[in-house]
N, C-alpha and C positions, 0 to 999 in steps of 0.2 A: 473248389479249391483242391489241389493237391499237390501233399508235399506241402512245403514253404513259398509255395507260389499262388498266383489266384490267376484264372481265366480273364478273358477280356469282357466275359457277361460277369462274371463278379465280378470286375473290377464296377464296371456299368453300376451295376446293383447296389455297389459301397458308396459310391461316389453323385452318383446321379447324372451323370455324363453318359450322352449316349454312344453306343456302341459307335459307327463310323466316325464321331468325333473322334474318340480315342483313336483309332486307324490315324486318322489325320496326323492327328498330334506325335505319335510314334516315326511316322514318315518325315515328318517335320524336325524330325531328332528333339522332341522336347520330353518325351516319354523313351524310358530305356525297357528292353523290352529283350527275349528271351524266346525261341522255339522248340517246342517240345518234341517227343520223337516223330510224334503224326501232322508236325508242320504249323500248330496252332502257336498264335502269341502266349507267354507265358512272364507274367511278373512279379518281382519282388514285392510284399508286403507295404514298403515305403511307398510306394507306386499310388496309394491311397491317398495320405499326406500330399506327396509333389503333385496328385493331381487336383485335390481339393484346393490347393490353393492358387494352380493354373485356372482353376474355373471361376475363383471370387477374381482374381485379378483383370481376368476375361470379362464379368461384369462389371468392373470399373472402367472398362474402358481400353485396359491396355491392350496393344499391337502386340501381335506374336516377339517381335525383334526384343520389346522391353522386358517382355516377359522370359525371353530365353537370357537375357541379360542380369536378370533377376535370381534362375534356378542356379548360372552358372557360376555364382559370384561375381562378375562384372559390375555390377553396380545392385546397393542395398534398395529394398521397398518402399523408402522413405525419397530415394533421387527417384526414381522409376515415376512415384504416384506426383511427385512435385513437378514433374517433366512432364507429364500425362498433362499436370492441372494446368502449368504455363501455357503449352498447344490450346488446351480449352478455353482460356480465356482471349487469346489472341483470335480462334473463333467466333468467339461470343461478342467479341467487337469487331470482326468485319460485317456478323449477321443486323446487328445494330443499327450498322453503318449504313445497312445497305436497307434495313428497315426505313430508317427515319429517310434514308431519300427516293423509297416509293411514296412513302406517305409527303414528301414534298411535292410531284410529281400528279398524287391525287387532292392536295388540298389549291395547287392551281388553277385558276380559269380554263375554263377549254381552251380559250384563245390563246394562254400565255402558258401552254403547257411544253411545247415544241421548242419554245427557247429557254426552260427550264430544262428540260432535257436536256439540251446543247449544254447550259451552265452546269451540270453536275456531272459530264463528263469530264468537266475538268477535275473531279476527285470523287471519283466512284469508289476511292478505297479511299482512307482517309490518312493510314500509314505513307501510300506513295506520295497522297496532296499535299502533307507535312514535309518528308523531302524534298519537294519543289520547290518551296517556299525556305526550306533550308537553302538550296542549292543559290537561291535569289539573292539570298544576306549573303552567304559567302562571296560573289562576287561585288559586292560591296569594296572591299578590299583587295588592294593587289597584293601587296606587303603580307606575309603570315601573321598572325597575332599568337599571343601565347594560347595554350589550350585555356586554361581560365578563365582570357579576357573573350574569347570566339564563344565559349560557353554561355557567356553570363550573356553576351552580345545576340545569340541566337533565342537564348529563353527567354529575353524580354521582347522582342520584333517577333517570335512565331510562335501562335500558342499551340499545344498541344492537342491534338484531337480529341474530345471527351471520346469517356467507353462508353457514353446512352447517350447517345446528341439527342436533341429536338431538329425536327423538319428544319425550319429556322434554322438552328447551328450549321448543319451541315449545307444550307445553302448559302450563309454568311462564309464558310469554310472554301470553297468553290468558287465564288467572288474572290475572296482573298487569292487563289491560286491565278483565275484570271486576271487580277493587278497587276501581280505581279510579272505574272509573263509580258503585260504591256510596258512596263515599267524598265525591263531589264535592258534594255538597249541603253535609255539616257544615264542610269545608274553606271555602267560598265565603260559606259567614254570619259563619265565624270572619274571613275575610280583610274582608268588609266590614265588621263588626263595629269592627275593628282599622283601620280605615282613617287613621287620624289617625296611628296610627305611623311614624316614620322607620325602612321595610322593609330597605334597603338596608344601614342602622346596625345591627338586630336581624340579620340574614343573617349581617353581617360577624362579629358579636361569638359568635352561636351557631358559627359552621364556626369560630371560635377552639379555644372551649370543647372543640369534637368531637375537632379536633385532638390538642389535649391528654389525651382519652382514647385515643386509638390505641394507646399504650405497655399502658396499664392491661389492655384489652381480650385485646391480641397477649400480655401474659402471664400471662393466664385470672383477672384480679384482679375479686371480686363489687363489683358497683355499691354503695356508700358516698359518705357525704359527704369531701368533699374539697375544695381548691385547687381543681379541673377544675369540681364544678357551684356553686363559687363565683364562678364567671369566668361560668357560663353562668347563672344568678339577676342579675349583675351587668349582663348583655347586656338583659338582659328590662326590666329593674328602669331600666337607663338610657332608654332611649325611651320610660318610662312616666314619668320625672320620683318613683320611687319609691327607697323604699331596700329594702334586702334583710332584711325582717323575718318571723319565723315566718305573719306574717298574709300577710304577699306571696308567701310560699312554697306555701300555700295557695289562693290567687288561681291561682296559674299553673298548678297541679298541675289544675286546672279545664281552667284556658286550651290544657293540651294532652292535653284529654281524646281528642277526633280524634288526637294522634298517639300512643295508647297504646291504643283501639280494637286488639283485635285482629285486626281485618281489616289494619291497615298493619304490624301486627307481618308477621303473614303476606307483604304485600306485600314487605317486606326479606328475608324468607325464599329468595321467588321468584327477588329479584333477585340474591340469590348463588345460585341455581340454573341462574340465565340466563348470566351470569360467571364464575360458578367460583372466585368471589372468596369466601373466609373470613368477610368482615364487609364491609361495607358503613357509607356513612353512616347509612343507619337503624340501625344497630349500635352505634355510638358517641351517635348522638341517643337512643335507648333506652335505653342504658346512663343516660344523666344525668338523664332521665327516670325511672328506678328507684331512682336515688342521691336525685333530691326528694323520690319520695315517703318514704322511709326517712327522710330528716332531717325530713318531715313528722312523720311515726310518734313520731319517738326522742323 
């Protein structure tokens, strides 16, 4: 040390920071730094402090950028470690991810491994395989919905990718994004098709009707006419300026031939495979969907 300053080996020695790290750091403009008459670095006292706590923040993980962000006031240690921990968790669910679908991949037959492969290309990351499946319900609709009603509308039809799937989930996840790609041609003639409809009025009147089968469903009752797919003929029947006639009931049993495709039965399948959930809104739309055709039939 000399004078009111300390060398770059004591700094070393204070700090436990090795000599060309500190170099670095100095070049890096994160350390402020002073030359003496014979050329050597030469620094302030504080120099101790700013760089003991450059070195625990280095151990946490942080990026030089947060950290110079940190010393310069830009942003307090509290956004910096919270910023740090988001990125890591966003990590730690794509490693996850991509865990449980090796381990899909090795819990396969030899034989049936190669078109397991093929299926989980469809969602090798599970954040993209959600947007896709996003992308699928929005075209549902031609008409914008409110932000509220698209909300509620996409949380109930797409589940969310867990952050620790099992083999299983993430291969149920993967189907689902393959449904959907097969699906979206008949959905988007039906939705343009339909275009003159008040969507939001139909949405509203159908997730009524669903509602009112949840009771039915939860206590193992077979799909039949009832009050419940009078309410949902009733939904359909209003935005079309119709009434609820065995000819209309006929019309519609057409009109949701896409959702009675068994490829979206299937997809409902998936999606309590992916949740863990018992029934689903495709459960309760299917149900009322099996109660028209019967009152068709009867």
């Amino acid at each position: 040390m000399t004078g009111n300053t300390l060398g770059i080996g004591d700094l070393s020695h204070l700090t436990g920071v090795p000599v060309r790290t500190i170099r670095f750091y100095c070049d890096e403009g994160i350390l402020e730094t002073s030359r003496s008459a014979g050329g050597h670095r030469r620094f302030d006292p504080d120099a101790v402090e700013r760089l003991t706590l450059v070195r625990r923040m280095r151990a946490l993980g942080l990026g030089l950028p947060a950290i110079t962000g940190v010393l310069t006031g830009r942003r307090t240690l509290d956004e910096a470690v919270a910023t740090e921990r988001a990125a890591l968790d966003v990590e730690l669910a794509a490693l996850a991810w991509r865990r449980a679908s090796l381990l899909a991949v090795e819990q396969a037959r030899p034989e049936d491994r190669a078109a397991r492969l093929e299926l989980l290309a469809a969602a090798h990351d599970g954040h993209a395989a959600h947007d896709a499946l996003v992308a699928f319900w929005h075209n549902v609709f031609v008409h914008p919905l409110t932000t509220e009603l698209r909300h509620a509308f996409i949380v109930m039809n797409v589940p969310a990718p867990p952050e620790d799937p099992t083999p299983e989930q993430v291969v149920a996840y993967a189907e689902l994004v393959t449904v959907a790609h097969e699906m979206a041609a008949p959905y988007l003639a039906r939705a343009r098709a339909n275009a003159h409809l008040d969507e939001p009025a139909l949405l509203t009147g159908v997730g009524a009707a669903c509602e009112l089968v949840i009771p039915l469903v939860e206590a193992g009752r077979p799909p039949a006419p009832g009050p419940e797919l009078d309410r949902f003929v009733d939904a359909h029947a209003d935005v079309r300026g119709r009434r609820d006639t065995v000819e209309f009931r006929r019309e519609l049993l057409a009109y949701a031939a896409p959702d009675r495709d068994p490829r979206m039965r299937r997809y409902w399948t998936l999606v309590g495979a992916v949740t863990g959930q018992p029934a689903t809104v495709g459960t309760w739309h299917g149900w009322l969907l099996d109660a028209l055709a019967s009152s068709v039939r009867a």
